[in-house]
C-alpha positions in Angstrom: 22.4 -28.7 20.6 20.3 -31.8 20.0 17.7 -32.1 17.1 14.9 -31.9 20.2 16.3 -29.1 21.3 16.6 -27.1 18.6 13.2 -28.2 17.3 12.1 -26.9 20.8 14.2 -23.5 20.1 12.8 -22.8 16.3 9.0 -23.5 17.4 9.0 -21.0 20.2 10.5 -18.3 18.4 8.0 -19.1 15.6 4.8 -19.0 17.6 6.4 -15.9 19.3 6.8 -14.5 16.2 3.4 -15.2 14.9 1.8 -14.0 18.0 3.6 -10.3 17.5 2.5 -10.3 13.9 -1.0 -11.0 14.8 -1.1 -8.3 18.0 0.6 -5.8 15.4 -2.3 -6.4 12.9 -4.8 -5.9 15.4 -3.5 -2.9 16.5 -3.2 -1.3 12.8 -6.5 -2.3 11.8 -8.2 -0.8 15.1 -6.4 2.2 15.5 -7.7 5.6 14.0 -5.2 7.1 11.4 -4.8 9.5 8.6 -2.9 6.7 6.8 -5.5 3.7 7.3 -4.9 2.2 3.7 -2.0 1.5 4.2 -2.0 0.4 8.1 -4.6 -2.3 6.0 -2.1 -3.4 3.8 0.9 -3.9 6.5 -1.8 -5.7 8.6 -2.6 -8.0 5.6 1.0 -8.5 5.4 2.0 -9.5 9.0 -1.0 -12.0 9.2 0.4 -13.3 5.9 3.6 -13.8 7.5 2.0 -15.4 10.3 0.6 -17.7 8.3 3.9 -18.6 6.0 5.4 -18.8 9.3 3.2 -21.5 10.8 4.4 -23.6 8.0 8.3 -23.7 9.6 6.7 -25.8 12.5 3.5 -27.0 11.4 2.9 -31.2 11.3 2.5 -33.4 8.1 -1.0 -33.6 7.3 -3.0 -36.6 5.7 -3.4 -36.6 2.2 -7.7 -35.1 2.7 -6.0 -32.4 4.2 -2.7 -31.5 2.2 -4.1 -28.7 0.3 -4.0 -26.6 3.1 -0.2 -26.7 2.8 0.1 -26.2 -0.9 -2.9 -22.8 -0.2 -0.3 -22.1 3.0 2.9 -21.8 0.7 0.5 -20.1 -2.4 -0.5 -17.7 -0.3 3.3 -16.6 0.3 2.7 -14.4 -3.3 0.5 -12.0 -1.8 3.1 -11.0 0.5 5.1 -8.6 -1.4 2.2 -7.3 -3.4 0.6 -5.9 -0.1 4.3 -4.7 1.6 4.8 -2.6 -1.7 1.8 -0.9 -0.7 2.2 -0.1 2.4 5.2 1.2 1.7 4.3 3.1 -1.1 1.1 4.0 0.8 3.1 5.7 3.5 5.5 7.6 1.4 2.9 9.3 -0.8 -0.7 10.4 0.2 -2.1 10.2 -3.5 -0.5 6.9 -4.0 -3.8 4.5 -4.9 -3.8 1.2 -6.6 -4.9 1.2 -10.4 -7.0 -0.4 -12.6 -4.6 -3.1 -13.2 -3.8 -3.8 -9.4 -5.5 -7.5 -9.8 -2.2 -8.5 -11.9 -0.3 -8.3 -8.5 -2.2 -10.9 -7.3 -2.4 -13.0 -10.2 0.3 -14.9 -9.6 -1.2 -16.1 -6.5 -4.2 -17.4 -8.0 -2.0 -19.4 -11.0 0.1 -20.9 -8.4 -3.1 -21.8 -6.9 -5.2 -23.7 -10.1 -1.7 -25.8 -10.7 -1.6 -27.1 -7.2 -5.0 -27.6 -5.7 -6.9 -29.5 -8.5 -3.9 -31.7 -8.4 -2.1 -33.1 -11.9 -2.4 -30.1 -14.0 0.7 -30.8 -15.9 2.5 -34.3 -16.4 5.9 -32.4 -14.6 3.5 -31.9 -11.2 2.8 -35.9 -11.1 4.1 -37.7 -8.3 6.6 -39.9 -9.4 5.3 -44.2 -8.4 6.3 -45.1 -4.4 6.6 -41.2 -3.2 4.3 -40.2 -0.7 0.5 -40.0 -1.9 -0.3 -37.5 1.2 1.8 -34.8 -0.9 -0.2 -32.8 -3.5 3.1 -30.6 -4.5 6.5 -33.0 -5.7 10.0 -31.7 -6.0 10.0 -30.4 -9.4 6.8 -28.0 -8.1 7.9 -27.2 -4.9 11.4 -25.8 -6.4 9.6 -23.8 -8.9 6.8 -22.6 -6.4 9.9 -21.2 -4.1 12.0 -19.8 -7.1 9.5 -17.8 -8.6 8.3 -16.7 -4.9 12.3 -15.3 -4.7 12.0 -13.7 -8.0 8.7 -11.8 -7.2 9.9 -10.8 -3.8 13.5 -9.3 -5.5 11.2 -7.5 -8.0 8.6 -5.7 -5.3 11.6 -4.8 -3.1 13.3 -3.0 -6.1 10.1 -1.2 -6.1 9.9 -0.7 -3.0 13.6 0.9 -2.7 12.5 3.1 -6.1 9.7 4.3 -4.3 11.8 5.3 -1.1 14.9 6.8 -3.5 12.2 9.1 -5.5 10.7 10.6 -2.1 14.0 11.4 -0.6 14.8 13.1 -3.7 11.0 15.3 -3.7 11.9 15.9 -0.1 15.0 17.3 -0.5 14.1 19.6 -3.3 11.0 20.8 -1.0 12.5 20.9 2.5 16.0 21.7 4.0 15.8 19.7 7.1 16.0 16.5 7.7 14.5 13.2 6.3 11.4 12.2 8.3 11.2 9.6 10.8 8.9 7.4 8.8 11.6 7.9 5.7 14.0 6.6 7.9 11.8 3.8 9.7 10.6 2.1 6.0 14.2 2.5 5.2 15.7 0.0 8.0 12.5 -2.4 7.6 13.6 -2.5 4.1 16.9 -3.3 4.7 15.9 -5.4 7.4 13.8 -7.2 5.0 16.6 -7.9 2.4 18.5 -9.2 5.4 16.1 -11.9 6.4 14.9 -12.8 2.8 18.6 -13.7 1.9 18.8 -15.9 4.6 15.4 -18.1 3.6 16.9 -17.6 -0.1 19.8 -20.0 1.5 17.9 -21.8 3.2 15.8 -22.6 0.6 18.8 -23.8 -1.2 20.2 -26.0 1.4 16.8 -28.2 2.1 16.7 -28.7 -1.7 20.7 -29.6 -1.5 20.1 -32.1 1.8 22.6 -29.6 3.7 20.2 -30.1 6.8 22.6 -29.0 9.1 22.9 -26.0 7.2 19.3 -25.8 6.9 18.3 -26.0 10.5 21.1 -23.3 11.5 19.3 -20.6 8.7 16.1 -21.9 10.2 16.8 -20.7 13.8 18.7 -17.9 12.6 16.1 -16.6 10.7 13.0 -17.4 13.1 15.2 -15.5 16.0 15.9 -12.1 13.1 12.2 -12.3 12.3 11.4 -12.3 16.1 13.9 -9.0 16.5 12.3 -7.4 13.9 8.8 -7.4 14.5 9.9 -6.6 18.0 11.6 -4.1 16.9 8.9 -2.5 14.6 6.7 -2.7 18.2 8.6 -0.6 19.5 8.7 2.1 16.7 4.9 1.9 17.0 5.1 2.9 20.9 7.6 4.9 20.9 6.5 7.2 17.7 2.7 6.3 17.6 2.7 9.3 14.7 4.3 6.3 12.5 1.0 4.6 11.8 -1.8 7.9 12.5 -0.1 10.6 10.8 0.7 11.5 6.9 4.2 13.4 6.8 3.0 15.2 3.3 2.2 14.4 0.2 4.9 15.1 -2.3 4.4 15.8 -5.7 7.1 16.8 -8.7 6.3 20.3 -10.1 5.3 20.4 -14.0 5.2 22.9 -16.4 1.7 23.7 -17.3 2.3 26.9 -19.2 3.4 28.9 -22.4 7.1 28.6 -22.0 7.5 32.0 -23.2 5.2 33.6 -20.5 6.4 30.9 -18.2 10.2 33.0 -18.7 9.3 36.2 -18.5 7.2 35.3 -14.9 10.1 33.7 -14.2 12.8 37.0 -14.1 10.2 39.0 -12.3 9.4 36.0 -9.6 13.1 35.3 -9.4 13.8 39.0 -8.7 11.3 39.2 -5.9 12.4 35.9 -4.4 15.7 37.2 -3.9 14.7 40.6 -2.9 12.8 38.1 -0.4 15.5 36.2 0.9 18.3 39.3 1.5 15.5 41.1 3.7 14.0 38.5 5.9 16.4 36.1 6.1 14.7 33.4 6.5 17.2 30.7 5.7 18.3 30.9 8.8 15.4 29.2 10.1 17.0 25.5 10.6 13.5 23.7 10.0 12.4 25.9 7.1 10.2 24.2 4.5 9.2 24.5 1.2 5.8 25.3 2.1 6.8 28.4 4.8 8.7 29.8 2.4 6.1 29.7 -0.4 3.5 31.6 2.2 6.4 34.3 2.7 6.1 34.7 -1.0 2.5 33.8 -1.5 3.0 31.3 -3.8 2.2 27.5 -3.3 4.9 25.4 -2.8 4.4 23.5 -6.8 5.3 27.3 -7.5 8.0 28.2 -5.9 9.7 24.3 -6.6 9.0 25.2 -9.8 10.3 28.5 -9.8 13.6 27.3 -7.7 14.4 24.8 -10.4 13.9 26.9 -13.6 15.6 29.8 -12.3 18.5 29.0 -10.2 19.0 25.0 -11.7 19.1 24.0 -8.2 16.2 22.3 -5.6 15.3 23.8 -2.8 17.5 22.0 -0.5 20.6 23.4 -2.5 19.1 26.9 -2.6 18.4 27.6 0.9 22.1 26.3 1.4 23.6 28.6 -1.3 22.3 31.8 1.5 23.1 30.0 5.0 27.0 29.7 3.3 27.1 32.9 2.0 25.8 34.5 5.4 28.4 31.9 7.5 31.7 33.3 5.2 30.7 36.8 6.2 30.3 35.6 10.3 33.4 33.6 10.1 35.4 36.8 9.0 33.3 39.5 11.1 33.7 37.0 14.5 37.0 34.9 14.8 36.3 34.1 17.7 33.3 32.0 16.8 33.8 28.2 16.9 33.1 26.8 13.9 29.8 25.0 15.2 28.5 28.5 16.3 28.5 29.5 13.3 27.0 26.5 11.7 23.9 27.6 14.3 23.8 30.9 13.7 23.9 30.3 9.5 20.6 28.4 9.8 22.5 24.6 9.8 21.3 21.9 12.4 24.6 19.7 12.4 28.2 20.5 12.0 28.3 17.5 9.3 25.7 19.5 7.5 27.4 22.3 7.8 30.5 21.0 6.6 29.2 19.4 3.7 27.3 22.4 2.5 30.1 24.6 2.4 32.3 22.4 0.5 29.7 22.0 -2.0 29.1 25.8 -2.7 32.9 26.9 -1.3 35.3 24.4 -2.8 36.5 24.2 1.0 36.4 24.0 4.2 35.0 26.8 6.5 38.1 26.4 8.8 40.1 26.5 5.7 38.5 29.1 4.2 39.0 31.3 7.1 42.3 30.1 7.7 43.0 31.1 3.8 41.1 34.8 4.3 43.3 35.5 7.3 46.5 34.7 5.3 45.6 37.0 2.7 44.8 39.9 5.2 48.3 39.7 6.6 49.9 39.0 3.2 47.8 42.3 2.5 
């Protein structure tokens, strides 16, 4: 593939690219939602991208103009700041930016007084015979890019801590499964990690003269970009719930009272839960919540999570499970004849993997084994 050619290849991909981000922003900005702070912030943060990506294709400009690259490639350090957001945005309903929210953007604006006034520092010069049109040398643009690679590896840590602590709220406040927009913001952040380690290379090789290297991790990562903000319009068409709808807003349980009261409510709440759960049964519900649960009992849910984890040292995902296995040891001895996954139904479980995996946990084994192991011993007997 000739230079031209590939040229060609990169630049259409990139204004494809740009156009999706720009459609997506629109379309986030416009359209009602329960979760419109953060649509704003992924908006901000796909026209961003547009705008970092213009920079793979855009032409040299003249030196009255060549501030509007160095504001293009500043403008790069609001990128994470407002992707943090939105995912944090998503995941938690209370989640709001504090006092000291204009330190995420600071870095921006330092980046910004170096470069634009031009010659801050004696290491930002440009060196005698190098080209005059250039307001950013070498030295600047490597440090500009480096510390853009550090931010974006420290907001994607948070971002990753943000989606570990809600996985672990939701599983100590619902049995079922992760929600779709868990599992969406998951991928993308994957997805992000992906592409970012190819620009980290690529980064690398311009600043190395590898430009065949460069130009394949160009392409490559102008085609991945294109995927994944295709990809992304898809989820918004295909689960339109994505961007309108808050899942829930999870919250970790505290202790607000007397510890000694706190104990003695404790036995008598523990007692009735239980009392609770032998007569309705209602683990076996295979989307029971945390919040159904706690109407059964009239309690709020903060209660009952709190009650769950003093009393029985478990979350809620691991209590309801402790029932559906006890109930499925007593079906897999009262009906042989029941498949395995029948059972795993019948006990309250949506998945045979579920199923599996909870049993283990609370039997030590399998439930084939374990009936396989109770039928033995009836013989033996």
């Amino acid at each position: 593939m000739d230079l031209l050619t590939t040229y060609g290849f990169l630049a259409t991909a990139t204004v494809l690219s740009c156009f999706v981000c720009c459609l997506l922003a629109c379309f986030l900005i416009v359209a009602p939602s329960d979760r419109r702070t953060a649509n704003i912030y992924l908006a901000v943060f796909l026209i961003l991208t547009a705008v970092d990506m213009a920079g793979w294709i855009s032409p040299g400009l003249d030196s009255s103009w060549a501030w509007l690259e160095v504001l293009r490639i500043d403008l790069a350090y609001l990128q994470m700041p407002f992707f943090t957001a939105f995912v944090l945005g998503t995941l938690y309903r209370d989640f709001r930016p504090g006092r000291t929210a204009w330190l995420h953007i600071l870095p921006f604006f330092v980046a910004l007084v170096l470069a634009l006034p031009g010659n801050q520092l004696s290491l930002f010069q440009n060196a005698q015979g190098e080209d005059a049109s250039r307001l950013l040398t070498d030295i600047e643009l490597i440090l500009t890019v480096t510390g853009l690679h550090l931010q974006y590896y420290v907001y994607i840590a948070v971002s990753a801590w943000g989606l570990y602590r809600f996985e672990r709220l939701h599983r100590q406040q619902h049995s079922g499964s992760l929600p779709t927009v868990y599992r969406v913001l998951m991928q993308l952040v994957v997805l992000s990690v992906l592409l970012h380690t190819l620009v980290f290379i690529r980064s690398f090789a311009g600043f190395g003269g590898h430009t065949a290297l460069f130009t394949l991790l160009a392409v490559s990562g102008a085609v991945l970009v294109l995927g994944v903000l295709t990809w992304l319009t898809l989820i918004a068409l295909l689960h339109p719930d994505m961007f309108r709808r808050v899942d829930r807003s999870l919250e970790a349980a505290r202790l607000d009272r007397n510890a000694a009261d706190q104990a003695r409510d404790d036995q008598v709440a523990r007692a009735q839960l239980e009392a609770y759960m032998k007569a309705k049964q209602p683990y076996l519900e295979p989307d029971i919540s945390l919040a159904g649960l706690a109407h059964g009992m009239a309690m709020t849910p903060r209660e009952l999570s709190g009650l769950i984890n003093r009393a029985f040292s478990v979350h809620f995902f691991d209590f309801v499970n402790r029932y559906r296995v006890e109930y499925a040891k007593d079906m897999l001895l009262a009906a042989p004849r029941k498949t395995v996954l029948e059972v795993a139904f019948a006990s309250g479980f949506n998945s045979k993997s579920s199923f599996n995996a909870a049993f283990r946990r609370h039997a030590v084994m399998s439930p084939t084994e374990f009936r396989a192991a109770r039928s033995t011993s009836k013989l033996a007997g």
